[in-house]
C-alpha positions as CSV (number, residue, x, y, z in Angstrom):
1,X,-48.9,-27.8,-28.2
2,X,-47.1,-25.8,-25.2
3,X,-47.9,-26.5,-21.8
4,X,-47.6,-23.4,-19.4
5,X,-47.7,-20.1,-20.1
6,X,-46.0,-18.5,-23.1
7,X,-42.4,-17.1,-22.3
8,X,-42.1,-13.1,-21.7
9,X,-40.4,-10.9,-23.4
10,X,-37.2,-9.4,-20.6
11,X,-36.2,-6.1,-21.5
12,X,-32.3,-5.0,-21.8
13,X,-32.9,-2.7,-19.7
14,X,-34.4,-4.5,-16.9
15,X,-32.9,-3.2,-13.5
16,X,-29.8,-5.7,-12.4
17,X,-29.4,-6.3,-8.9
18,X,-26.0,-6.5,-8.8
19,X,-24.9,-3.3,-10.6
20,X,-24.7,-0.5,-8.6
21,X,-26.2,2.9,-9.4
22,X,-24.3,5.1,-7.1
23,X,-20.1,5.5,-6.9
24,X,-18.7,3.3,-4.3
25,X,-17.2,5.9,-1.1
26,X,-13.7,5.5,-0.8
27,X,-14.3,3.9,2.7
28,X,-16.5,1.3,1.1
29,X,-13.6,0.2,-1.1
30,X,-11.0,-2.4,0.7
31,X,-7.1,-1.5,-0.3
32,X,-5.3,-3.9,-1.6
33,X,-2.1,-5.2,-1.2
34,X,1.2,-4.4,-2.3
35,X,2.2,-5.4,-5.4
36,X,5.0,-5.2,-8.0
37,X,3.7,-7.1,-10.8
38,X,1.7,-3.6,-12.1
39,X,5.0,-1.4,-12.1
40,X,5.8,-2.3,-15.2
41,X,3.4,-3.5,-18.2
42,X,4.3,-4.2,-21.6
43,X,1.0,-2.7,-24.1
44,X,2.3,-4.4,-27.4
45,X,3.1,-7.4,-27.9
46,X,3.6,-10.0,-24.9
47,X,6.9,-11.2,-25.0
48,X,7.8,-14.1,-22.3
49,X,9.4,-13.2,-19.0
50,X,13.1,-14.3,-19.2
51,X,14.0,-16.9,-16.3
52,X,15.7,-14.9,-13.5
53,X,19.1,-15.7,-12.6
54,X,19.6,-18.3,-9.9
55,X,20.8,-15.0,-7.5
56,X,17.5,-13.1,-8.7
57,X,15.3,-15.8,-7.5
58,X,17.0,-15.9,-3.9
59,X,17.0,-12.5,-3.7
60,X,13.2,-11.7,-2.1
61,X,13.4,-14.6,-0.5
62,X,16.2,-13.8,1.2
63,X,15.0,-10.3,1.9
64,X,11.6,-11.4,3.2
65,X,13.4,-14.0,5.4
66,X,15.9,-11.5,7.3
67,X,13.4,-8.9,7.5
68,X,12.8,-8.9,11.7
69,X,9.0,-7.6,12.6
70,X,10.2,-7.0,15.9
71,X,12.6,-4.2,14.7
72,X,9.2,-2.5,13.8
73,X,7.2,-3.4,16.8
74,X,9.5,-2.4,19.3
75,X,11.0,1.2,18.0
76,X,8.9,4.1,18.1
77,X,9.9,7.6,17.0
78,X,13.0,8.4,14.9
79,X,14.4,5.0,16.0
80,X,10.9,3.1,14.2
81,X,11.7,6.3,10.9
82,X,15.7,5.0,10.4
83,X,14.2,1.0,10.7
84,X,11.7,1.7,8.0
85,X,13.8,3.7,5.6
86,X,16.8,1.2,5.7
87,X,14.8,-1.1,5.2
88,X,14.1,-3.1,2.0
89,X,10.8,-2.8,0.3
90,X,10.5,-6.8,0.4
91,X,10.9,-6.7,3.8
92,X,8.5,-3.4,4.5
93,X,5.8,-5.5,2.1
94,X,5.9,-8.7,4.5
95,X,4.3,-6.0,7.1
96,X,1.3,-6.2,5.4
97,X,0.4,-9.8,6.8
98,X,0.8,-8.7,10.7
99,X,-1.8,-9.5,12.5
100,X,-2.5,-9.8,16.6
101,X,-0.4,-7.7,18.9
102,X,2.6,-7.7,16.5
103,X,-0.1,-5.6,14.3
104,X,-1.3,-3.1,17.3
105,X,2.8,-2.4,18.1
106,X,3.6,-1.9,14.1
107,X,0.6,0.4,13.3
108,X,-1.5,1.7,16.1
109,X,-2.2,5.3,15.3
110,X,0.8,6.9,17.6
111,X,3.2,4.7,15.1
112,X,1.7,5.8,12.2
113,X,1.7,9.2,13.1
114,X,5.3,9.5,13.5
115,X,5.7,7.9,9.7
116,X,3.2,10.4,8.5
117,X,5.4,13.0,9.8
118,X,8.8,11.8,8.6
119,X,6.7,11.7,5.5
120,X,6.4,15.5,5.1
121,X,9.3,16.0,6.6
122,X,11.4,14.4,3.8
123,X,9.4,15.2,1.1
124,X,11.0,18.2,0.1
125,X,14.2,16.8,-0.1
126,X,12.2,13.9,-2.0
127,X,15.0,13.2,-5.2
128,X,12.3,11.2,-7.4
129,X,13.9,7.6,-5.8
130,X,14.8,5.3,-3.2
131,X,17.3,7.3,-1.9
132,X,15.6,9.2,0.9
133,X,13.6,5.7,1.7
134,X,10.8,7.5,0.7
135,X,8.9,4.7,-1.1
136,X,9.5,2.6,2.4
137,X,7.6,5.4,4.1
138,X,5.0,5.5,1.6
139,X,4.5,1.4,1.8
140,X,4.2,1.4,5.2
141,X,1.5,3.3,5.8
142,X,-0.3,1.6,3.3
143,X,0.5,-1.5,5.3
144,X,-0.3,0.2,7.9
145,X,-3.9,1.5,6.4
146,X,-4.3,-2.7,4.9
147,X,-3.8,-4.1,8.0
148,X,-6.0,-1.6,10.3
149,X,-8.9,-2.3,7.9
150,X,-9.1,-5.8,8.1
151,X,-8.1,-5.6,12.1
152,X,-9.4,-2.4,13.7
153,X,-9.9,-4.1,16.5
154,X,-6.9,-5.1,17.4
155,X,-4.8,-2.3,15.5
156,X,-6.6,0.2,17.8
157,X,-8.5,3.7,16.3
158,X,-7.5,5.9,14.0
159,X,-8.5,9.6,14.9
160,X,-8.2,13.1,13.8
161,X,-4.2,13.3,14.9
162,X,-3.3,10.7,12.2
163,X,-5.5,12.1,9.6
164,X,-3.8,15.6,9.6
165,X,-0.7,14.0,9.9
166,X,-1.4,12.2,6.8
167,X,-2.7,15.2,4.9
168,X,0.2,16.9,5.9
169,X,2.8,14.3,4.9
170,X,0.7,13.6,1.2
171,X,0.5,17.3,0.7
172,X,3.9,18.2,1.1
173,X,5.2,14.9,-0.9
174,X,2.6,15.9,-3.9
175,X,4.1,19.6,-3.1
176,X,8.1,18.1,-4.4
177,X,8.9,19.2,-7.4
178,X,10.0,15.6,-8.2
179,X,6.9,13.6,-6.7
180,X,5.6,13.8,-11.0
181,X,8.3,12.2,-12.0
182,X,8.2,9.7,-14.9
183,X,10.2,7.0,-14.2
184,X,10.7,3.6,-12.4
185,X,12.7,5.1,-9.5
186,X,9.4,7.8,-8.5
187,X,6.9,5.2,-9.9
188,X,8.3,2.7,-7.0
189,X,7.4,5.5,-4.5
190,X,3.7,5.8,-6.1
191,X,2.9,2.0,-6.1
């Protein structure tokens, strides 16, 4: 004999809290950082990644370590535009951890605006790859766009000025006959 009630029957298609019925808003979805690990990905078999030569390893390290965040928090205009595109894109990913007042003087909306701009500007000369330091561009205003989401407070507002610039500066780069490129060189601009 049983004590308590008998056990009832849960349909499959009882209603879950957790999944949602609606698409998520694109403001309701945090970006995530840069990373390199998706550029490339093997869809047959895995094979091991080979150990990288003792230069290879010191390489980002060494990038990340001379990488100065005060040459992006005290240039503005074109001065800020040559810093970013000579720039390494180790060095333009570290941006992505600023926080405090080195975050407001990197990416407050007057900063990013300028980028924005240098943006289109250089997209139609845009050759497909790093030459033009376009993918520097493009990954700082995603740093830019990281680091104001998780400190708008402190990065300052965002208004309608840097939202045309940026339509401007995406429009014209999707406008480049080479910004469809296949390849690693464009794919390092789209990552």
């Amino acid at each position: 004999q049983h004590a308590g009630p008998p056990p009832v029957a849960q349909s499959v298609t009882a209603p879950s809290e957790h999944v949602g019925r609606e698409r998520l808003t694109a403001s309701s979805i945090p970006p995530l950082a840069a990373s390199k690990d998706a550029l490339k990905q093997s869809y047959g078999q895995q094979e091991e990644p080979a150990e990288p030569r003792t230069a290879d390893r010191r390489k980002p390290t060494a990038a990340a370590a001379a990488c100065d965040v005060s040459a992006f928090t005290t240039r503005t205009g074109g001065a800020l535009v040559r810093q970013i595109k000579s720039a390494t894109t180790d060095c333009v990913n570290t941006l992505f951890n600023l926080t405090g007042s080195d975050a407001h003087q990197a990416f407050r909306e007057a900063q990013m605006t300028t980028v924005a701009h240098a943006l289109r500007d250089g997209s139609a000369s845009y050759p497909g790859n790093a030459g033009t330091g376009m993918p520097q561009l493009v990954l700082y205003l995603r740093a830019g766009y990281y680091v104001h989401y998780y400190n708008a407070s402190t990065v300052g507002g965002y208004g309608s000025t840097l939202q045309t610039a940026i339509r401007a500066g995406l429009d014209a780069f999707f406008a480049s006959p080479h910004s469809r490129d296949v390849g690693d060189a464009n794919g390092e601009t789209l990552a």
